[in-house]
MILO-195819 format. One record per atom (N, C-alpha, C): atom name; residue number from 0; x, y, z. Coordinates in pm, 1 decimal. Layout:
% residues N
<lotor "CA",NUM,<X,Y,Z>>
...
//
This chain:
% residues 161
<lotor "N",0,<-1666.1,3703.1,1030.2>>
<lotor "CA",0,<-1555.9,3647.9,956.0>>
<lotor "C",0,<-1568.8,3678.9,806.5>>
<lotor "N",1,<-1675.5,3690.6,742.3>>
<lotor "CA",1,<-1683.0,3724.8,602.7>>
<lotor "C",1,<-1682.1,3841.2,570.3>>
<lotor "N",2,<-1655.3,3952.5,691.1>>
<lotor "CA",2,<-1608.4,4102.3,618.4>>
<lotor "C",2,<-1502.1,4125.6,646.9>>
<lotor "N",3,<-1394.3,4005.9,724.5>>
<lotor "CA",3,<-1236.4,4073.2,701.8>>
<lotor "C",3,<-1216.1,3955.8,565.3>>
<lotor "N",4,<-1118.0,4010.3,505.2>>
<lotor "CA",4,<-1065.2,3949.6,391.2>>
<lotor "C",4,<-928.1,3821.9,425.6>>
<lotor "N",5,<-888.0,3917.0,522.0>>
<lotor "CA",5,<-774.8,3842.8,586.7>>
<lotor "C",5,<-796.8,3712.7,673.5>>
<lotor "N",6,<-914.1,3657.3,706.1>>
<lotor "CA",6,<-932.1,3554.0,771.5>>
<lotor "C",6,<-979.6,3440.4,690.4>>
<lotor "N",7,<-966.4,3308.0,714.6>>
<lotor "CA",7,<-1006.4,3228.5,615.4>>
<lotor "C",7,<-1021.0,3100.1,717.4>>
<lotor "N",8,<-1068.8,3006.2,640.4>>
<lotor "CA",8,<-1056.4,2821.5,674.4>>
<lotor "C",8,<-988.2,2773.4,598.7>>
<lotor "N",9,<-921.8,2681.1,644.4>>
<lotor "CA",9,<-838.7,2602.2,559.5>>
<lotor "C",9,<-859.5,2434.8,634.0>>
<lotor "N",10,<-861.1,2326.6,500.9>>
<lotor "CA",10,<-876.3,2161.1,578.6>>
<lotor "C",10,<-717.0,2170.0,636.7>>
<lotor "N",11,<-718.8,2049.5,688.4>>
<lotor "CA",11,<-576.9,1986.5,731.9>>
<lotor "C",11,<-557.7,1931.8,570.0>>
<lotor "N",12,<-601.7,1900.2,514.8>>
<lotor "CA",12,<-573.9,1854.8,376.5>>
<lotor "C",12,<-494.3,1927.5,306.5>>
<lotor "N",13,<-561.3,2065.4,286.9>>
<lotor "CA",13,<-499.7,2224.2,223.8>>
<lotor "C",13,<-355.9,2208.1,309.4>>
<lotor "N",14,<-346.7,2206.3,411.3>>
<lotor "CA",14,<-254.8,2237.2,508.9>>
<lotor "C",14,<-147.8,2131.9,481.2>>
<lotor "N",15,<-197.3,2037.5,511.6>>
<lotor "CA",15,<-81.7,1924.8,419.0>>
<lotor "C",15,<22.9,1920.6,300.3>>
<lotor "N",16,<-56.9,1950.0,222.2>>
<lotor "CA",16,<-68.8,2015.0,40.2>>
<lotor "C",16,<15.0,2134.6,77.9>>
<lotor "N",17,<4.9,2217.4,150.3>>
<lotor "CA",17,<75.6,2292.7,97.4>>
<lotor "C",17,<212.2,2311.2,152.0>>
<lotor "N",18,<249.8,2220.9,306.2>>
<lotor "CA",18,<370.9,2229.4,365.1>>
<lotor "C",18,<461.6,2108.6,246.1>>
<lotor "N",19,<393.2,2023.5,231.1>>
<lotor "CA",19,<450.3,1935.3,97.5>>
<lotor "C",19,<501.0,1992.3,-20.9>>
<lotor "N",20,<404.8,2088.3,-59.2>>
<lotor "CA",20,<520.1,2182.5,-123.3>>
<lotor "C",20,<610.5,2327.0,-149.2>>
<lotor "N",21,<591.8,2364.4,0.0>>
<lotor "CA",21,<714.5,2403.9,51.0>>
<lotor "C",21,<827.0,2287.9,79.8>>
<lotor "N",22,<834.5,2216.4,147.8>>
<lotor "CA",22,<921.9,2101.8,178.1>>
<lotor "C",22,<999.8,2048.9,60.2>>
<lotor "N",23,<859.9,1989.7,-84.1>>
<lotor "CA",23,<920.2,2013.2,-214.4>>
<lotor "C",23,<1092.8,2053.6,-273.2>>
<lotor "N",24,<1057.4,2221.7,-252.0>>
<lotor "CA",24,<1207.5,2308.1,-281.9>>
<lotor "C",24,<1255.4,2264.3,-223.7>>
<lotor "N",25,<1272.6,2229.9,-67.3>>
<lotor "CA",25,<1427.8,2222.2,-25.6>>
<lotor "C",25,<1466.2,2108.4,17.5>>
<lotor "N",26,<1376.7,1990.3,-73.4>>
<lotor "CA",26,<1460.9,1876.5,-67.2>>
<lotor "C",26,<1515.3,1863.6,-209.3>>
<lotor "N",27,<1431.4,1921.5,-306.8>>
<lotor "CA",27,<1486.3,1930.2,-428.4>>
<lotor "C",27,<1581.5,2020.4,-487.9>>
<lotor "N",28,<1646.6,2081.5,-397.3>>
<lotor "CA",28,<1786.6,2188.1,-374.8>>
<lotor "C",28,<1848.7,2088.6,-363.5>>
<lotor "N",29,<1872.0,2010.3,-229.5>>
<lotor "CA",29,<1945.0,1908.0,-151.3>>
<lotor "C",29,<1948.8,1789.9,-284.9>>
<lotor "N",30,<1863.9,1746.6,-370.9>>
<lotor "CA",30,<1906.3,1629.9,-463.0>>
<lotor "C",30,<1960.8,1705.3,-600.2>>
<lotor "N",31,<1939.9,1816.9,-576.9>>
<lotor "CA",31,<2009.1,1856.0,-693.5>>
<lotor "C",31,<2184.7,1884.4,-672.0>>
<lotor "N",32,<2165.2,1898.2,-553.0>>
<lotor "CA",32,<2336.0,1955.3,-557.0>>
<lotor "C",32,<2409.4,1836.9,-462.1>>
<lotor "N",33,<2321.5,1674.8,-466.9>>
<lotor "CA",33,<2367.1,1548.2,-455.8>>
<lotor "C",33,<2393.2,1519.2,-614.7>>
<lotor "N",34,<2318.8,1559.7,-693.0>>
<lotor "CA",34,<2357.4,1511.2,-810.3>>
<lotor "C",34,<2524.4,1581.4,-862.4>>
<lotor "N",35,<2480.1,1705.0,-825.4>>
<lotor "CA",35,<2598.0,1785.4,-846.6>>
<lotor "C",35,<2773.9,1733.7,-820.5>>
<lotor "N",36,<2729.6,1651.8,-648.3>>
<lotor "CA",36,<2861.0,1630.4,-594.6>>
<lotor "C",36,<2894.3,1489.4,-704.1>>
<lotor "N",37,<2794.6,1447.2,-704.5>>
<lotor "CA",37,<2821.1,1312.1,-816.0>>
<lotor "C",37,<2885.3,1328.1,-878.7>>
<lotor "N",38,<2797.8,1416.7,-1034.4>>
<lotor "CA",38,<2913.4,1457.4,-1158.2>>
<lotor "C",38,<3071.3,1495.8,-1108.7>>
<lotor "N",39,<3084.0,1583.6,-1011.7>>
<lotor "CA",39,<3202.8,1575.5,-984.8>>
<lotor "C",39,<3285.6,1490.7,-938.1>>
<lotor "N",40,<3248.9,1399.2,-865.5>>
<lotor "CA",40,<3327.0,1259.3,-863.5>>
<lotor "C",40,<3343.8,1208.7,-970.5>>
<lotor "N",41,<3214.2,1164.1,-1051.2>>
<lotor "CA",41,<3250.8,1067.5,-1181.7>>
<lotor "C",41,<3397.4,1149.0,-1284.3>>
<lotor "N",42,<3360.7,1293.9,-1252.9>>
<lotor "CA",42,<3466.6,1395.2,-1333.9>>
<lotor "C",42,<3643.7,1327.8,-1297.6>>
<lotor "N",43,<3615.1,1368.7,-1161.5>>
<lotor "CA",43,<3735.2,1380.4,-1069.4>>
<lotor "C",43,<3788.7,1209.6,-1124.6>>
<lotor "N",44,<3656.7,1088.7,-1133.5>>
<lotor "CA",44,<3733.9,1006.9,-1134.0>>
<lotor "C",44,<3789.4,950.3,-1287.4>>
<lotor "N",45,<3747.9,1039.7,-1405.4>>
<lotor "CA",45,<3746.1,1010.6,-1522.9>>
<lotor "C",45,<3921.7,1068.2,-1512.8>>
<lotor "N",46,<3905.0,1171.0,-1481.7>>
<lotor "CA",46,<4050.7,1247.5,-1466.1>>
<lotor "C",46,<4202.8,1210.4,-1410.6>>
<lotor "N",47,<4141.1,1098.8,-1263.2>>
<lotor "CA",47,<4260.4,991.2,-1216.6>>
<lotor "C",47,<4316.6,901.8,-1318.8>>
<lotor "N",48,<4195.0,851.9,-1336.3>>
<lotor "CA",48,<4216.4,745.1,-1434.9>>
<lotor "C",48,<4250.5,738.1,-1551.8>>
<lotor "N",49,<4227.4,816.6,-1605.4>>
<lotor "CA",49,<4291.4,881.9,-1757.7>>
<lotor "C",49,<4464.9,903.3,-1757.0>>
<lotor "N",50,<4455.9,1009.7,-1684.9>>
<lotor "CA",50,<4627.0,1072.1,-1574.8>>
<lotor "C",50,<4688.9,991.7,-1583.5>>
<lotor "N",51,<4631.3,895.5,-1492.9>>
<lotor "CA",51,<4732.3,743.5,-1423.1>>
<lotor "C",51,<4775.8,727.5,-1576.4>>
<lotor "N",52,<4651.0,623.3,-1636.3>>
<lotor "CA",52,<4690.5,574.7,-1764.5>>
<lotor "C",52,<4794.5,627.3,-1864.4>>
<lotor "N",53,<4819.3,769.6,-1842.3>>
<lotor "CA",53,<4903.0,813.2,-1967.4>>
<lotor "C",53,<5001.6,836.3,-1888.6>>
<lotor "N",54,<5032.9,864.7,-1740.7>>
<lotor "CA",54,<5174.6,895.5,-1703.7>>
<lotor "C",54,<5230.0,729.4,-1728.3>>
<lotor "N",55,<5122.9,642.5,-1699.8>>
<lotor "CA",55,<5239.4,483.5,-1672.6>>
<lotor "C",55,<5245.8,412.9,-1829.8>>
<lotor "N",56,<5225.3,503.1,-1936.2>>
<lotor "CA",56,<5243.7,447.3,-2040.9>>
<lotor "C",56,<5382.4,342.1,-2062.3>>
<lotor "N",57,<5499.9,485.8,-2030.0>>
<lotor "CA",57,<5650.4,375.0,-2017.3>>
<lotor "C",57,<5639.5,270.0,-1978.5>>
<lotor "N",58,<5604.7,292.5,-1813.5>>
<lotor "CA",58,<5618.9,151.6,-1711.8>>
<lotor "C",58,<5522.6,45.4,-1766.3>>
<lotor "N",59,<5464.1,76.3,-1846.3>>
<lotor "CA",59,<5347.7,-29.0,-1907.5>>
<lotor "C",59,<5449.1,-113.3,-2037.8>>
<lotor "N",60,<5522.7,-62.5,-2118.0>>
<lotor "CA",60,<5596.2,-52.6,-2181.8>>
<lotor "C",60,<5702.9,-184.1,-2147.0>>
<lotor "N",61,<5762.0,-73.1,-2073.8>>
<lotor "CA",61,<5870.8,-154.0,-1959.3>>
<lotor "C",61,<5839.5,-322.1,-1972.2>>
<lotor "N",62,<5730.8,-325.4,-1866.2>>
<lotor "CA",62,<5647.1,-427.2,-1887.1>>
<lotor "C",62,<5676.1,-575.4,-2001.9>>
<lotor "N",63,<5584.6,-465.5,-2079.5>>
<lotor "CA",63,<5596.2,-537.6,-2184.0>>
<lotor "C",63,<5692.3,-619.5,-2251.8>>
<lotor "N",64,<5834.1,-514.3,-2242.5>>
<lotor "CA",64,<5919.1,-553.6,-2314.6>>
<lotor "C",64,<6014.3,-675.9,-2190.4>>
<lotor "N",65,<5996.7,-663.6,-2091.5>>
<lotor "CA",65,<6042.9,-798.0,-1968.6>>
<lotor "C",65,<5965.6,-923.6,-1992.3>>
<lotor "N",66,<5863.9,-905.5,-2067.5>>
<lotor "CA",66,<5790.9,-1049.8,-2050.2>>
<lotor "C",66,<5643.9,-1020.6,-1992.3>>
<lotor "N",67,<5607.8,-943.5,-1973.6>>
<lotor "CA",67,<5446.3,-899.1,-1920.6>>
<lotor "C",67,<5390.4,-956.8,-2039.0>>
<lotor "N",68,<5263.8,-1059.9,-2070.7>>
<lotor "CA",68,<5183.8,-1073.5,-2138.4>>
<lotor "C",68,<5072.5,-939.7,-2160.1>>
<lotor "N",69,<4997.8,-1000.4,-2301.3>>
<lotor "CA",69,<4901.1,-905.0,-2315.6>>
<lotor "C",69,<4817.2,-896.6,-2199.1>>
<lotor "N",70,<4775.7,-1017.4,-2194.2>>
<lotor "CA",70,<4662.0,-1065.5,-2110.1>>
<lotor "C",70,<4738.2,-1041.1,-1972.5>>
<lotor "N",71,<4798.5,-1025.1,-1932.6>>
<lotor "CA",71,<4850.6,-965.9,-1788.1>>
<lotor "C",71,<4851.7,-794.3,-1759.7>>
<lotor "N",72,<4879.9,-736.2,-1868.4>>
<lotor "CA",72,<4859.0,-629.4,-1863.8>>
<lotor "C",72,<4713.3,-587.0,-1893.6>>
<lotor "N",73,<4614.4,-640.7,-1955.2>>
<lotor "CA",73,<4513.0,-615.4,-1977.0>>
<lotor "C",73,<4437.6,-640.9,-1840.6>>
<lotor "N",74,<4444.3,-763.6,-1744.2>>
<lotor "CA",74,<4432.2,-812.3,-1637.2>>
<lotor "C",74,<4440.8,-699.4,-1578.6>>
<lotor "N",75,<4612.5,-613.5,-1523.9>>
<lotor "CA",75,<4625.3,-521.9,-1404.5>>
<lotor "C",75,<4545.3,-378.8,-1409.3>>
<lotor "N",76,<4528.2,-357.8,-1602.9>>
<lotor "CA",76,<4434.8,-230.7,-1595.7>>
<lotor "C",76,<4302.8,-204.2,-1525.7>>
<lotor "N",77,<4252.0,-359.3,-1554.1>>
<lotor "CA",77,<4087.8,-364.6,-1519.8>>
<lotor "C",77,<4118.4,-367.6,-1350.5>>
<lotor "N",78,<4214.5,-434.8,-1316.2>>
<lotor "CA",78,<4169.0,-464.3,-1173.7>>
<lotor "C",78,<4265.7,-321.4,-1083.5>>
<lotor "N",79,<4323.1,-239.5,-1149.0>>
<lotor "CA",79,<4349.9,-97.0,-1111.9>>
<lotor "C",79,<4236.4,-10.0,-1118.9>>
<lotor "N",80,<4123.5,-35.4,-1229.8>>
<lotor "CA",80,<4005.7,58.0,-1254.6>>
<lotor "C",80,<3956.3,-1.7,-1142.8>>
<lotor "N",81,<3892.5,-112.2,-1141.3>>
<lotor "CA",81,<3809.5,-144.8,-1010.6>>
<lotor "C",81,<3835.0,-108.4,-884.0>>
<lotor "N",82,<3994.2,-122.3,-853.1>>
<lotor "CA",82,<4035.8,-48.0,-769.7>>
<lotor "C",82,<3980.6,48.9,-676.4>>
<lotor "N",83,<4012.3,155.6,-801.8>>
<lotor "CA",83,<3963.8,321.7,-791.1>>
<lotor "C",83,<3842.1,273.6,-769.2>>
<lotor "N",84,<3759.0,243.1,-866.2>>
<lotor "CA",84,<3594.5,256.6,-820.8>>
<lotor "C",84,<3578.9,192.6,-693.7>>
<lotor "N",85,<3610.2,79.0,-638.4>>
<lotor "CA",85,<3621.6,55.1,-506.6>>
<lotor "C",85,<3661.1,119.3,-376.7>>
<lotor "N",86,<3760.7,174.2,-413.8>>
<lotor "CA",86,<3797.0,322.6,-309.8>>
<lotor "C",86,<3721.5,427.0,-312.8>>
<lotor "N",87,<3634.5,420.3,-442.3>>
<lotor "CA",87,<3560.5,561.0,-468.6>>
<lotor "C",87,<3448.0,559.1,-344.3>>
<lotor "N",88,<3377.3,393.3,-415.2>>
<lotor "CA",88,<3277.8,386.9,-338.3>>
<lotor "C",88,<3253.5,378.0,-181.0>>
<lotor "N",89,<3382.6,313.2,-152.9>>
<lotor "CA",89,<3390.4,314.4,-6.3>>
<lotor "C",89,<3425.4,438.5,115.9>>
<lotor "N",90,<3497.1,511.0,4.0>>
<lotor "CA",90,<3502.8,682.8,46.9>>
<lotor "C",90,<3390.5,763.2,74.2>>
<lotor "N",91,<3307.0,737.7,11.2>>
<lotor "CA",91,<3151.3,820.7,-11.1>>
<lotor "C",91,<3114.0,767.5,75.4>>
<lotor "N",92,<3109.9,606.5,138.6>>
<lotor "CA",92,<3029.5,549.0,207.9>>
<lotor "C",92,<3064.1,618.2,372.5>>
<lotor "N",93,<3218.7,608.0,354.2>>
<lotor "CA",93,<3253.1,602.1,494.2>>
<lotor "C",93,<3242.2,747.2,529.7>>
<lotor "N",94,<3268.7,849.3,440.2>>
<lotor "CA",94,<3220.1,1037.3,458.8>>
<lotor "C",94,<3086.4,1071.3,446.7>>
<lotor "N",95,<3026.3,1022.6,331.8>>
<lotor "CA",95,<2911.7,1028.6,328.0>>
<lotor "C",95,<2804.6,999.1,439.6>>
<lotor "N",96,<2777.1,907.0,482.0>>
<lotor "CA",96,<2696.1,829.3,550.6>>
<lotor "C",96,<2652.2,920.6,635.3>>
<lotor "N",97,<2797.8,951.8,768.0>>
<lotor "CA",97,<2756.9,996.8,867.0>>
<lotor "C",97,<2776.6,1189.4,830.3>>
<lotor "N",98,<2794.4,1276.9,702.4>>
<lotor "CA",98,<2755.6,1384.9,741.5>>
<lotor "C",98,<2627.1,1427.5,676.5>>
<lotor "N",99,<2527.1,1313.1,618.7>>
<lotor "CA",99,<2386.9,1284.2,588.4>>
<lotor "C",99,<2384.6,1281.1,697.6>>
<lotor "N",100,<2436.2,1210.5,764.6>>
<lotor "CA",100,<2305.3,1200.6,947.0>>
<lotor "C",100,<2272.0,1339.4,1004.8>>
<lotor "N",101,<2411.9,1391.9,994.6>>
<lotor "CA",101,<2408.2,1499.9,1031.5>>
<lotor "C",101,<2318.8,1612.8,992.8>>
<lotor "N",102,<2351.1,1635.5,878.1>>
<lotor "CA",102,<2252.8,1722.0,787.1>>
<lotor "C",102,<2101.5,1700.7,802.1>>
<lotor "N",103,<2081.5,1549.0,806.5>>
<lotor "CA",103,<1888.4,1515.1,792.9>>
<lotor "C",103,<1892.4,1592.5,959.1>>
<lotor "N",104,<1988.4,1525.2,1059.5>>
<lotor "CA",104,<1958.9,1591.2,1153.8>>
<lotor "C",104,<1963.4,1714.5,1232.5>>
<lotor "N",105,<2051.2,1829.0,1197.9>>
<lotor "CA",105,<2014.4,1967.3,1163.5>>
<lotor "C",105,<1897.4,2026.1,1081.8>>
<lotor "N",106,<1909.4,1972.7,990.2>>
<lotor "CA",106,<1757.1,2067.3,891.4>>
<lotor "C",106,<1653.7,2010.3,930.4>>
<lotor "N",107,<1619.7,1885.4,1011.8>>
<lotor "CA",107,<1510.6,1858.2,1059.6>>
<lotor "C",107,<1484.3,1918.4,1179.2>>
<lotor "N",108,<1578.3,1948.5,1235.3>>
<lotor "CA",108,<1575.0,2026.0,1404.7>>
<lotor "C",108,<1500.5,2143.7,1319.4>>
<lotor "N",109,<1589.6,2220.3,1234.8>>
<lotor "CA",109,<1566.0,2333.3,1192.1>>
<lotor "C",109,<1401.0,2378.7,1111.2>>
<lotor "N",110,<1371.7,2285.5,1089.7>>
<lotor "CA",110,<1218.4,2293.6,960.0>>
<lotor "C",110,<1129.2,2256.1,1080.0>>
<lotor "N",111,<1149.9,2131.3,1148.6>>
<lotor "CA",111,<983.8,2078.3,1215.4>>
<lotor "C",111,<1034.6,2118.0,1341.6>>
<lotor "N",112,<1075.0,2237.6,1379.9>>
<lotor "CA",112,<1049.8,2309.8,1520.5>>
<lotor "C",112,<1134.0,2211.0,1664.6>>
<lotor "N",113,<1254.1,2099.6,1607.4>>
<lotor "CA",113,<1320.3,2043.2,1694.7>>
<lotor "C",113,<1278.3,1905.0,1661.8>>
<lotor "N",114,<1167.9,1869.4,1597.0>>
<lotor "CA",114,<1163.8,1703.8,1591.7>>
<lotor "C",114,<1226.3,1703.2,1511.9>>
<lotor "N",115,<1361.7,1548.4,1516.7>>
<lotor "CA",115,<1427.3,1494.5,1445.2>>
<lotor "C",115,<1329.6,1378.5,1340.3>>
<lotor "N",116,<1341.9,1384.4,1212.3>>
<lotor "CA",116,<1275.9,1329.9,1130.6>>
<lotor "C",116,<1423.6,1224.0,1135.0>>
<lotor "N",117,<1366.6,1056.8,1095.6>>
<lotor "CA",117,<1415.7,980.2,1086.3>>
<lotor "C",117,<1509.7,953.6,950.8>>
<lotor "N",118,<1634.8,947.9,969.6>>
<lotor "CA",118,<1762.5,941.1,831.7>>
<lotor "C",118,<1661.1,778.3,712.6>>
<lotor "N",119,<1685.8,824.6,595.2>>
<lotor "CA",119,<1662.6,747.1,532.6>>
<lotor "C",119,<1736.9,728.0,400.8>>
<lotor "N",120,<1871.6,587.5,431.0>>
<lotor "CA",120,<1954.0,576.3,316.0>>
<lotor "C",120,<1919.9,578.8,168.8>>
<lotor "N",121,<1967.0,670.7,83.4>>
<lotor "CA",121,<1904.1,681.6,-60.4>>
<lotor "C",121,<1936.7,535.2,-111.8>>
<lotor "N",122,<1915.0,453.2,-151.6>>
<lotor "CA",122,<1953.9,322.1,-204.9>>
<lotor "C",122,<1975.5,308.4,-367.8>>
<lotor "N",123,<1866.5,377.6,-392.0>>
<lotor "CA",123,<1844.4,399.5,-540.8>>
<lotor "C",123,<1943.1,462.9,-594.7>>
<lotor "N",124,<1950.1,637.7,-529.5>>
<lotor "CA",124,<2057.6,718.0,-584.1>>
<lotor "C",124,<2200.7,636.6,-527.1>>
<lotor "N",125,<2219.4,522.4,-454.0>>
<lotor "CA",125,<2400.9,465.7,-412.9>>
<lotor "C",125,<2415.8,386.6,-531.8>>
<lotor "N",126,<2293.4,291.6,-586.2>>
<lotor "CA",126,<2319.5,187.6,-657.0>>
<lotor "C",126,<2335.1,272.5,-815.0>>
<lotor "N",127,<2269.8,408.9,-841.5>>
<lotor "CA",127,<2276.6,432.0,-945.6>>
<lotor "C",127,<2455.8,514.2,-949.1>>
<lotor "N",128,<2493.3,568.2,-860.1>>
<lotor "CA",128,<2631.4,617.3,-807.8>>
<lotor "C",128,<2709.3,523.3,-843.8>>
<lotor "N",129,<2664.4,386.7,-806.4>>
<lotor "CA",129,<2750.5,255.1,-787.6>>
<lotor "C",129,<2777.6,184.3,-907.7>>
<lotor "N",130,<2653.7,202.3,-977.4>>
<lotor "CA",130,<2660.7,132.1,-1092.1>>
<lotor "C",130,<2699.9,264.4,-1239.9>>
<lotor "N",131,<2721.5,366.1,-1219.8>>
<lotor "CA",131,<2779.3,441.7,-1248.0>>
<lotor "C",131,<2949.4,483.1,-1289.9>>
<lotor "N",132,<2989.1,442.0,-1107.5>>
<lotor "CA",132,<3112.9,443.3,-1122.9>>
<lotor "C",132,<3186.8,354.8,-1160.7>>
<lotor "N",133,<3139.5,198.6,-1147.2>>
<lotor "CA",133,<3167.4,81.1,-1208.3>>
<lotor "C",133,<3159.1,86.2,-1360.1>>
<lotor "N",134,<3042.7,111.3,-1382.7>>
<lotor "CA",134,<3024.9,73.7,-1553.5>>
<lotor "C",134,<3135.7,178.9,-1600.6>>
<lotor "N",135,<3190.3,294.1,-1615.2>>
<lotor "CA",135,<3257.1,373.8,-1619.4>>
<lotor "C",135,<3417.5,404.8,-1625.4>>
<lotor "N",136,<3406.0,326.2,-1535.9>>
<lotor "CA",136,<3580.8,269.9,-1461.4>>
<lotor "C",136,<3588.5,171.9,-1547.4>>
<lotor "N",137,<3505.3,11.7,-1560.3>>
<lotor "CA",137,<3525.8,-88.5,-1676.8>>
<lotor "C",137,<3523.5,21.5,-1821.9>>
<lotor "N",138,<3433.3,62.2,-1851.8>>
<lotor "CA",138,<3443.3,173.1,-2008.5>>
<lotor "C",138,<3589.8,212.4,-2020.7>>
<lotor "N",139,<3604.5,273.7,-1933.7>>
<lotor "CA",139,<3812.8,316.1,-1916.0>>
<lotor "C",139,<3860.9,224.2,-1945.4>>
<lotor "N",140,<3874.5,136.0,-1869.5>>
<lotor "CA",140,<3985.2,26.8,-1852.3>>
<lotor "C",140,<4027.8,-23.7,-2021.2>>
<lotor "N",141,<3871.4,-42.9,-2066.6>>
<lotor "CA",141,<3870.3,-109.0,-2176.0>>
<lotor "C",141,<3908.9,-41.3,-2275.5>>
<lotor "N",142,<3892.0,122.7,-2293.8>>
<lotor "CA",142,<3930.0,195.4,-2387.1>>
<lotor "C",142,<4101.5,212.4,-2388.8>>
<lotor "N",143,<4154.3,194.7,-2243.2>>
<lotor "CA",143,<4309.3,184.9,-2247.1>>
<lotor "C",143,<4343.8,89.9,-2299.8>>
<lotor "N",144,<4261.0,-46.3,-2291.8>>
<lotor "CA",144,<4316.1,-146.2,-2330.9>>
<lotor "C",144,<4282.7,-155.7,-2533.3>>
<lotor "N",145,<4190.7,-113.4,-2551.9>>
<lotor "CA",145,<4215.8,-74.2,-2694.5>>
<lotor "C",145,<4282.5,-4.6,-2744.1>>
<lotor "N",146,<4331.7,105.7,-2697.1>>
<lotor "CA",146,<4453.3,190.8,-2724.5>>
<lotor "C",146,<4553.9,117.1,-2742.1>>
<lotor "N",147,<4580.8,17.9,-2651.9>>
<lotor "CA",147,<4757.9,-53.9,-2638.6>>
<lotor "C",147,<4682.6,-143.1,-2730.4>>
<lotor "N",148,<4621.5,-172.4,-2780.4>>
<lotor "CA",148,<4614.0,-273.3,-2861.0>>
<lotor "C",148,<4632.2,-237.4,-2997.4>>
<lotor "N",149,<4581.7,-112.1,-3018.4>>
<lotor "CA",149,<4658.7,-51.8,-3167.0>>
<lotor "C",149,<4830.3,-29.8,-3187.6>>
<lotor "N",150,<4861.3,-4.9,-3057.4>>
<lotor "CA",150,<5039.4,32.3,-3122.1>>
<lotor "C",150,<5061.0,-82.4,-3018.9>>
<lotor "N",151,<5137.7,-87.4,-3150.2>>
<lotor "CA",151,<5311.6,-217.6,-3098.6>>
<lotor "C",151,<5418.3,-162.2,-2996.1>>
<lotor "N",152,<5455.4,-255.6,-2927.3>>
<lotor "CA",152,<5538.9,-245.3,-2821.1>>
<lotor "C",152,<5654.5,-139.3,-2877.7>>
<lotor "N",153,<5733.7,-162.2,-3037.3>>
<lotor "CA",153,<5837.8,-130.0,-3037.8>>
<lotor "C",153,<5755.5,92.2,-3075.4>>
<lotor "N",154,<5640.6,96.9,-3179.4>>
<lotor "CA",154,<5610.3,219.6,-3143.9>>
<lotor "C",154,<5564.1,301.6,-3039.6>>
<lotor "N",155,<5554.8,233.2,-2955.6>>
<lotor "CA",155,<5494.1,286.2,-2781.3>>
<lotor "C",155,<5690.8,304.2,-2738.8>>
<lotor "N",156,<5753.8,235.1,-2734.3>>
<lotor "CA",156,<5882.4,260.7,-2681.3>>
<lotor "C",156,<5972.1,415.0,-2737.7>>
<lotor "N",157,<5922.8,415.2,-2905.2>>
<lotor "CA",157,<5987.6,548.4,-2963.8>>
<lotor "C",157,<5915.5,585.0,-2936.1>>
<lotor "N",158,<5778.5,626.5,-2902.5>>
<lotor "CA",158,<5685.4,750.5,-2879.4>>
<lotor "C",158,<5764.6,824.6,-2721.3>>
<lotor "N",159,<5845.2,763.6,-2652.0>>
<lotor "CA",159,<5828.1,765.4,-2514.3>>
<lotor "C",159,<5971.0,838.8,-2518.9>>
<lotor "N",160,<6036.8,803.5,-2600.5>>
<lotor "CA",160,<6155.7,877.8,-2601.1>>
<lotor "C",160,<6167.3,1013.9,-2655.5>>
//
């Protein structure tokens, strides 16, 4: 054994060590382009919400000028942002969930030779998603609602015309 070059010993230790980091890369592909789908939600949802806000400027308007209080309109913004983030989150949950099962359970068929490795919900990365899209959606809400709080009903009505 010590005059081919090509033969060696290795512990189960070495052996461990080193499928760990192979395994490494391609779970850290997989959280990188979870992070990825993220930013694009938070994007996608900065973009609804913004949209919404400036197409319903009039009807906000409208509003106003029927008798809508401040505090009523300030009320329907926040609980329209929550809304969205509530639909957001429950969308991810209800798509998400099960094509993770799927996936842990393909690439595990595929890597450990047919054993299915057991699904394990990210909790950390939902609550940081969660608390993400919340804190975010309130940040909106509130920045619309400082906006209408600088112009007066009657300059929001000529702007619109």
């Amino acid at each position: 054994m010590a005059g081919n070059a090509y033969l060696g010993l290795d512990t189960m230790a070495a052996k461990a060590e080193y499928f760990e980091q192979v395994d490494a890369v391609g779970f850290g592909s997989f959280q990188i382009l979870s992070w990825l789908i993220l930013l694009f939600g938070v994007v996608n949802l900065i973009n609804t919400t913004l949209s919404n806000q400036m197409a319903r400027r009039r009807e906000n308007s409208i509003f106003r000028a029927v008798g809508l209080t401040q505090r009523q309109l300030y009320q329907m913004i926040v609980c329209e942002g929550l809304c969205y983030a509530l639909t957001a989150a429950m969308m991810t949950l209800l798509v998400g969930v099960p094509v993770s099962l799927l996936a842990c359970r393909a690439v595990s068929a595929m890597t450990y030779g047919g054993k299915i490795v057991a699904y394990r919900f990210p909790f950390l990365e939902m609550g940081l998603f969660l608390l993400a899209l919340f804190g975010l959606e309130l940040i909106l809400s509130l920045w619309t609602i400082r906006r209408q709080k600088k112009c007066s009903l009657i300059e929001e009505m000529r702007a619109l015309e």
